[in-house]
Structure formats: structure tokens, C-alpha cells
NUMARRO-147055 format. One record per residue: residue number from 1; x, y, z of N, C-alpha, C in turn. Coordinates in Angstrom, 1 decimal, m for minus. Each point is the difference from the previous one (the first is absolute). Layout:
<nodes>
NODE  num    n.xx    n.yy    n.zz   ca.xx   ca.yy   ca.zz    c.xx    c.yy    c.zz
NODE  NUM       X       Y       Z       X       Y       Z       X       Y       Z
...
</nodes>
This chain:
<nodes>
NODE  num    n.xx    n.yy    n.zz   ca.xx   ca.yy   ca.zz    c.xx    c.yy    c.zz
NODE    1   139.8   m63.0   m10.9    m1.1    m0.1    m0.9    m0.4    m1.4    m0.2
NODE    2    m1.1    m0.3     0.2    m0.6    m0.8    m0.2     0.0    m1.0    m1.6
NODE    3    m0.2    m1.4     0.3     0.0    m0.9    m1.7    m1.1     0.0    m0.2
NODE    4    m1.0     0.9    m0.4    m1.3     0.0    m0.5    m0.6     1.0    m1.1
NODE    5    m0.9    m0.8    m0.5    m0.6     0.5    m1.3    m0.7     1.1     0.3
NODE    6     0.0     1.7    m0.2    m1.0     1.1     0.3    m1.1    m0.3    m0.6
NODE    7    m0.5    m0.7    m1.0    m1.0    m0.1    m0.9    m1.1    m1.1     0.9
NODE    8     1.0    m1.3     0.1    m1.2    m1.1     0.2     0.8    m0.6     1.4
NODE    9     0.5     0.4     0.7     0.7    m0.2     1.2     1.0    m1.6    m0.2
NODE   10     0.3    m0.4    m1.0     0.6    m1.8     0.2     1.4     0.8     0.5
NODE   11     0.3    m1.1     0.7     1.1    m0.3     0.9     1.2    m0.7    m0.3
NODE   12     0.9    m0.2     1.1     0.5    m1.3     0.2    m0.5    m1.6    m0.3
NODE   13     0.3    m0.8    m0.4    m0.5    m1.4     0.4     1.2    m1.0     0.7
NODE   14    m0.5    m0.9     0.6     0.8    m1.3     0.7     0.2    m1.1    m0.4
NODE   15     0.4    m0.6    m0.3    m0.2    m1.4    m0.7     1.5    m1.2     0.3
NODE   16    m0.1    m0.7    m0.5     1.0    m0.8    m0.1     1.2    m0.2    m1.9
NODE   17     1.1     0.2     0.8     0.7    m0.3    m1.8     0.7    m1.6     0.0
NODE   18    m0.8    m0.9    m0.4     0.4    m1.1     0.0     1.2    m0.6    m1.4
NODE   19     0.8    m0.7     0.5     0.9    m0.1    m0.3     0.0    m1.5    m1.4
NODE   20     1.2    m0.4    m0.4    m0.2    m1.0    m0.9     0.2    m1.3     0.7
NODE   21    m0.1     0.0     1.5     0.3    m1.2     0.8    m1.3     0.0     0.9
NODE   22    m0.4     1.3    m0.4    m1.4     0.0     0.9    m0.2     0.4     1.3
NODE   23     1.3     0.7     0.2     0.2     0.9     1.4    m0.8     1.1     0.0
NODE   24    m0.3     0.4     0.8    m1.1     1.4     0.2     1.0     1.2     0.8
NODE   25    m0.2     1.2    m0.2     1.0     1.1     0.1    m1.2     1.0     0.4
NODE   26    m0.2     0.9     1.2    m0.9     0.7     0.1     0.3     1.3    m1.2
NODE   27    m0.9     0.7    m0.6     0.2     1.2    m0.9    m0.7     1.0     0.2
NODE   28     0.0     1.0    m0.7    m0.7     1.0     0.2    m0.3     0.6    m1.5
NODE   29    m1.0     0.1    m0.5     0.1     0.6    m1.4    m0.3     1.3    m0.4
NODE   30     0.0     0.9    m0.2     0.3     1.8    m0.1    m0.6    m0.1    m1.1
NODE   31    m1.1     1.3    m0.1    m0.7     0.3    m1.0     1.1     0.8    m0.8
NODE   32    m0.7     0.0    m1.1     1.3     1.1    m1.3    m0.6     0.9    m0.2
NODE   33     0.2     1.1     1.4    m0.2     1.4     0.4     0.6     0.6    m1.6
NODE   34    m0.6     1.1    m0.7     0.2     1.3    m0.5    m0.1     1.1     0.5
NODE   35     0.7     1.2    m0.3    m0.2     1.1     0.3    m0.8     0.5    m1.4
NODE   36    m1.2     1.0     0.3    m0.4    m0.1    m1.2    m0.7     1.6     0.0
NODE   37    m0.2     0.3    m0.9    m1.0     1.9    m0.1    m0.9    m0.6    m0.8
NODE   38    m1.1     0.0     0.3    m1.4    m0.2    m0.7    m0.7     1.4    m0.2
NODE   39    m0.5     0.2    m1.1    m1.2     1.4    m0.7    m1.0    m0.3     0.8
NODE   40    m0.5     0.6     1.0    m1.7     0.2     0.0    m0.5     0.7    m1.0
NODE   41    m0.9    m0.3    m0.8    m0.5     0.6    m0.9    m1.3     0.8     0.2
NODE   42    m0.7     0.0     1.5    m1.2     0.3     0.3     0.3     1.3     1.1
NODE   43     1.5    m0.5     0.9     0.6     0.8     1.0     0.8     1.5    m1.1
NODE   44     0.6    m0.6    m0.8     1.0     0.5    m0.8     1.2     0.5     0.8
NODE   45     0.8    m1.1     0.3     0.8     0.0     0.7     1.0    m1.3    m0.2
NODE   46     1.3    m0.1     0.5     0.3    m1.1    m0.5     0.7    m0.4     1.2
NODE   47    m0.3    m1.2     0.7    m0.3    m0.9     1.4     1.5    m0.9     0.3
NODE   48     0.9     0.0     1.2     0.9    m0.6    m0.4    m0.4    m1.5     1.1
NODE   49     0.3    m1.1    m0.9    m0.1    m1.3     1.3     1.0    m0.8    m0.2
NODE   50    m0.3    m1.0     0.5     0.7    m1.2     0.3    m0.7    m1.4    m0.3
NODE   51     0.1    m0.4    m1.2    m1.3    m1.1    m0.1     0.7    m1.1    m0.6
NODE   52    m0.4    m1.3    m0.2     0.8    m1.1    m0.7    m0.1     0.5    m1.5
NODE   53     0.7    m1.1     0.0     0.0    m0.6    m2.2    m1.5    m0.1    m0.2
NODE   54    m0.7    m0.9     0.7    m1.0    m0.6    m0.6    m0.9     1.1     0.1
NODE   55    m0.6     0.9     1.1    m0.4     0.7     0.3    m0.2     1.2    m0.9
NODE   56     1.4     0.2    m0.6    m0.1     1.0    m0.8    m0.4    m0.6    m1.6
NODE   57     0.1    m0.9    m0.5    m0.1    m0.8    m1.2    m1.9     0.0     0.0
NODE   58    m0.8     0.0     1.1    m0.8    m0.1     0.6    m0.3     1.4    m0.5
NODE   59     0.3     0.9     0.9    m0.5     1.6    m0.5     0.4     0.0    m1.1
NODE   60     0.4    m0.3    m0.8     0.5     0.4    m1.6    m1.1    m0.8    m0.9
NODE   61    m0.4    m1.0     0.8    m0.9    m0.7    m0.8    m1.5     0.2     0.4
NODE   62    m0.4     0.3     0.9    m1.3     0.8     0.1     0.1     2.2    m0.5
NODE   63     0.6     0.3    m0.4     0.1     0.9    m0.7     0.5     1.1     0.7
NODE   64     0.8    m0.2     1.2     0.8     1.4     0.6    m0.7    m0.4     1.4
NODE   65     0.5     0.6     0.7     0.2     0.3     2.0    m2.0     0.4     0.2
NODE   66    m0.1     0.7    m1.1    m1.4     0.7     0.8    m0.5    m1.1    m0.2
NODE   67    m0.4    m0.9    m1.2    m1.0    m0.9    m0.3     0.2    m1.0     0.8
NODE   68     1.1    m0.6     0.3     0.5    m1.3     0.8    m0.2     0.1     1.1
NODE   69     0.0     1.3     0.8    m0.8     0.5     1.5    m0.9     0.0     0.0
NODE   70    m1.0     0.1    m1.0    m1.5     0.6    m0.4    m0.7    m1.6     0.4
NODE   71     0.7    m0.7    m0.5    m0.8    m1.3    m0.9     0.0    m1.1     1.5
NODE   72     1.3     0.3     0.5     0.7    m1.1     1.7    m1.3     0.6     1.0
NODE   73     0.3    m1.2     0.6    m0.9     0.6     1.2     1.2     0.6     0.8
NODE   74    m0.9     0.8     1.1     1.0     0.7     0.9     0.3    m0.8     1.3
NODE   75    m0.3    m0.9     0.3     0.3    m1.3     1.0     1.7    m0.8    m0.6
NODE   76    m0.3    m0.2    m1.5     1.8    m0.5    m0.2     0.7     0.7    m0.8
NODE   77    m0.1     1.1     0.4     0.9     1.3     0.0     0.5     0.4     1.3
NODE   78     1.2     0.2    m0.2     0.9     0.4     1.1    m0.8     1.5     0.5
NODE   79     0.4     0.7     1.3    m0.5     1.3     0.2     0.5     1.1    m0.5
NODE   80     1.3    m0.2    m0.5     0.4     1.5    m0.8    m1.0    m0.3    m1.2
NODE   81     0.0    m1.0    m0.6    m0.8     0.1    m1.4    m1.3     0.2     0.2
NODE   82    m0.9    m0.6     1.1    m1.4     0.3     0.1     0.0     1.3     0.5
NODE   83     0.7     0.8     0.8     0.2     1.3    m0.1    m0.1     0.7    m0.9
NODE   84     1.1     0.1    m1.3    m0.4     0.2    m1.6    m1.0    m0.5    m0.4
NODE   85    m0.9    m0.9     0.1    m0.6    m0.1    m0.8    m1.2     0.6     0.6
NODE   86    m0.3     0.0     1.1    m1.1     1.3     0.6     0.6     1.3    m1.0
NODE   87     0.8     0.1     0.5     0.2     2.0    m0.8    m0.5    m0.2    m1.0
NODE   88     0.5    m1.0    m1.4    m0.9    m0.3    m1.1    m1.3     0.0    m0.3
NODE   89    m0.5    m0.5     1.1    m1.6    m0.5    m0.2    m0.6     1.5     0.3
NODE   90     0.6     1.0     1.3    m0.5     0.5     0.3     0.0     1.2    m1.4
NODE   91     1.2     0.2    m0.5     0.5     1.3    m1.1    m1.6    m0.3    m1.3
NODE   92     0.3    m1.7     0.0    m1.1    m0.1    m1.4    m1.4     0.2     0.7
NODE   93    m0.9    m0.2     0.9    m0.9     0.8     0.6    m0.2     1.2    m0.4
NODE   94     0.9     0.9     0.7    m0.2     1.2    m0.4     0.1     0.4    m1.4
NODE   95     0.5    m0.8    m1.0     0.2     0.2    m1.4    m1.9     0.0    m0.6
NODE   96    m0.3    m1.2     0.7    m1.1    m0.9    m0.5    m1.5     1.4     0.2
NODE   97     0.9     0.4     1.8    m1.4     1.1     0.1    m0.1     1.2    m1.2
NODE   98     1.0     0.5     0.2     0.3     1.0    m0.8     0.1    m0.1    m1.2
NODE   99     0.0    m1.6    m0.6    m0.7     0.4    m1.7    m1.5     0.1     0.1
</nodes>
């Protein structure tokens, strides 16, 4: 399984861990993957991913999974999530026709 975010795709990073003498050490830095179950509130269903800390602090702070997909473009969203968020867009269409 892959180190990536289902929501916004971040990754791995590379960098250097420099030392107190100023030595350079190659690194690798790992996102802080959660396992998490998010509510669709539009699907009515409840979605299970793999998203970071920030990511989810993120969805919590734009008002839940639908809104936070609603609002992103679908270019930096990962493809499971622009996937969901089609189904979304498409479910409230048909909501929109049929009121």
C-alpha cells in the first residue's frame, strides 16, 4: 500500500536532516497517514480513506467531505476523491432537477 493521501494525493518527501555539525544525512519524510470513515452527507453513505492530519483538519474545517470536495478543484485531488466527488456533483444535479 502505498504512502499517500486519498483526498489530495501528498506523498513522500526527500530532503536532507542536517546535523549540529552540519553534516547532511539523506531522509525521507512520511506523510501522517490516517485511517479514517468520513459521512457523505449528499451520498449518504459513510466512505472509508486514508488521508493525512492536515487534510483531515482541512475537511473538518470547511464543513465535512462533501463541502471540502465541492469547493477543491478536481486537478489537486487525488483520483479516488475526484471520483467521489463526481458521484456528489452528479447525486445533487439530479436533486436540483427534481426540485
Amino acid at each position: 500500500m502505498s504512502r499517500r493521501c486519498s483526498v489530495t494525493g501528498t506523498g513522500s518527501l526527500f530532503g536532507h536532516k542536517v546535523s549540529h555539525s552540519n553534516r547532511k544525512k539523506n531522509v525521507r519524510f512520511m506523510p501522517n497517514l490516517q485511517h479514517v470513515s468520513l459521512m457523505s452527507d449528499v451520498l449518504g453513505v459513510s466512505v472509508s480513506l486514508r488521508v493525512t492530519a492536515a487534510t483531515l483538519r482541512s475537511i473538518e474545517h470547511n464543513g465535512g467531505l462533501d463541502a471540502y470536495l465541492i469547493k477543491h478543484h478536481e486537478r489537486k485531488l487525488a483520483p479516488e476523491a475526484a471520483r467521489l466527488k463526481r458521484q456528489i456533483q452528479r447525486k445533487l444535479t439530479k436533486a436540483a432537477k427534481a426540485a
